[in-house]
N, C-alpha and C positions, 0 to 999 in steps of 0.2 A: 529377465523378469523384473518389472518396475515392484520398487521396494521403497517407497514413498511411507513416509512414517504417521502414525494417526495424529499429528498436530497438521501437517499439511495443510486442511483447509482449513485451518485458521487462518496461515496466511493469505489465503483466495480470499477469506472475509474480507480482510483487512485491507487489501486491495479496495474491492467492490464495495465496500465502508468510503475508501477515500474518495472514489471515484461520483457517489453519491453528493456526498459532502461538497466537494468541491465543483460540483454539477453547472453552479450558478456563479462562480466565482471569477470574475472580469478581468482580475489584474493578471499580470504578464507571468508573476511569478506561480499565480495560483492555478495559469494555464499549462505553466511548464511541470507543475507537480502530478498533475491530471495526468498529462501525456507520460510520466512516468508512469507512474499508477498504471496505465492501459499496457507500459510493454511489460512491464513486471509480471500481470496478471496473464498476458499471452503467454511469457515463459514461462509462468506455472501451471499454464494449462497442457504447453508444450510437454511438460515432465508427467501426463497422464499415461501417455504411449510409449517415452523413454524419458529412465531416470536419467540423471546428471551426474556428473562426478562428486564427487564428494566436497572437492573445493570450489567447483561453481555453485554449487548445492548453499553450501554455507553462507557464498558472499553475496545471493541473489537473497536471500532471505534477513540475512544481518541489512541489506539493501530493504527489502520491506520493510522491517523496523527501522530506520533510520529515517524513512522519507516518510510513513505513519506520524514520530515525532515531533518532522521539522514542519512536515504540512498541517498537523493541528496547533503546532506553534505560531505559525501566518496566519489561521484560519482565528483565532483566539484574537490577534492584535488587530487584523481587518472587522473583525466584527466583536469584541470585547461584550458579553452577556454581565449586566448585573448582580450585583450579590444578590443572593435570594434573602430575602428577609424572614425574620422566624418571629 
């Protein structure tokens, strides 16, 4: 019985968030964060037909939050936005 917890797709978001994001993005590093994004998001799709164990479960996911931070952290210094003025 797949027993997938309701935060779940949040991580699919988060995936498909970066995947967008980084849609247009040239550099070598911002290709290799994509290409994680894509298998991450396979194996979360993977886990709709069978759950995972518990501790691949946790390190694929601690893994999405991980490459969320460090690909909006490249994505920030490659393209630095303005302070908004008030």
């Amino acid at each position: 019985m797949n027993t997938l917890s309701s935060q779940f797709p949040l991580f699919e978001t988060i995936c498909h968030d970066l995947l967008a994001r980084l849609r247009d993005e040239a550099s070598e590093q911002g290709k290799a964060f994509a290409a994680e994004a894509r298998t991450l998001a396979a194996t979360l799709e993977s886990w709709k037909s069978e759950s995972p164990p518990q501790d691949q479960r946790a390190a694929v996911l601690s893994r999405v939050l991980d490459l969320h931070r460090t690909a909006m952290d490249h994505l920030t210094l490659v393209d630095p936005k303005p302070p908004v003025s008030r």
